[in-house]
C-alpha positions in Angstrom: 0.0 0.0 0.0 2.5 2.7 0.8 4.0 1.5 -2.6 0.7 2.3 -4.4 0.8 5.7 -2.4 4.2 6.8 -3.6 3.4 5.9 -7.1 0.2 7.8 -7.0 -2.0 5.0 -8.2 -5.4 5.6 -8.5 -8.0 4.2 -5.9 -9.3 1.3 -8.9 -5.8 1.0 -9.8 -4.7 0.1 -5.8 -7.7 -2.3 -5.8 -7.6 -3.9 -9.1 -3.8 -4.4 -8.8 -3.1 -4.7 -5.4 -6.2 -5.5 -3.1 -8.2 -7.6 -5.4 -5.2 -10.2 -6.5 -4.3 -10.5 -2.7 -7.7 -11.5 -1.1 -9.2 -13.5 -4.7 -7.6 -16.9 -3.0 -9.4 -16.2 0.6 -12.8 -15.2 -1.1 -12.7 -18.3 -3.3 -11.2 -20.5 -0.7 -14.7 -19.2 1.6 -17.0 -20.0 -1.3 -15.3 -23.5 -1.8 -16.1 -24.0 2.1 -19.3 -22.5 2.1 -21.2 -24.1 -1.1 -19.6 -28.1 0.7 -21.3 -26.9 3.9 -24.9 -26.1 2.2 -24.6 -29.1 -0.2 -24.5 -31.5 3.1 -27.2 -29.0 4.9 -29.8 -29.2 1.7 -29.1 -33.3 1.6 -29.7 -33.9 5.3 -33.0 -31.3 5.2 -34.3 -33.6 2.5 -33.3 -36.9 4.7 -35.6 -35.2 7.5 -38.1 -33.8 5.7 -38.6 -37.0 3.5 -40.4 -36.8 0.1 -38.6 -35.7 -3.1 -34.7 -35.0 -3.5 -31.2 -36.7 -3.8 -31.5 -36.8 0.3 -34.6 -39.0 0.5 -33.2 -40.9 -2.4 -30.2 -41.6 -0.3 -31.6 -42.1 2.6 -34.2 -44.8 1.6 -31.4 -46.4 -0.5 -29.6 -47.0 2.3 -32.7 -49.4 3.7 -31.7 -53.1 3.0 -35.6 -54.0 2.7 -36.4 -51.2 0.0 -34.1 -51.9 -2.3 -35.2 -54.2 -4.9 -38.9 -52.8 -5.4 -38.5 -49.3 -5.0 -35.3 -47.9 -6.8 -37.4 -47.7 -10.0 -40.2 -46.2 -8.6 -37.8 -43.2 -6.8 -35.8 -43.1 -9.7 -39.5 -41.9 -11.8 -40.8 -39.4 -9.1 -37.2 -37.8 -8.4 -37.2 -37.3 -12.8 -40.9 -35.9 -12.4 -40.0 -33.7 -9.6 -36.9 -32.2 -11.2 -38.7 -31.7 -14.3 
């Protein structure tokens, strides 16, 4: 910064070469962190709430007796719900 001050660099030059390049790895680092976090919150909502999405699809996959009969069926209303 006092480098940018004794070269009289404009405000959007000091941000656009200086502050912007230093805090890009934090901010994308924060939205790698935060989009992992609400892809586990939205999956365990729909385990809870039951019904349609990749969370009850999971969840009642994961039953040894509802296997066989019922993949088909989940795999229809999860295409019709998306749709």
């Amino acid at each position: 910064m006092n480098v940018a001050r004794v070269l009289n660099l404009s405000e959007l030059k000091i941000f656009t070469k200086i502050l912007f390049p230093a805090v890009l790895p934090y901010v994308l680092t924060g939205v790698r962190l935060s989009i992992g976090v609400a892809w586990l919150v939205i999956v365990a909502a729909e385990m809870l709430t039951g019904g349609v999405g990749i969370g009850f699809w999971v969840w009642t996959m994961e039953q040894p007796q509802r296997r066989p009969h019922h993949h088909r069926h989940l795999r229809r209303r999860y295409r019709r719900a998306a749709a």
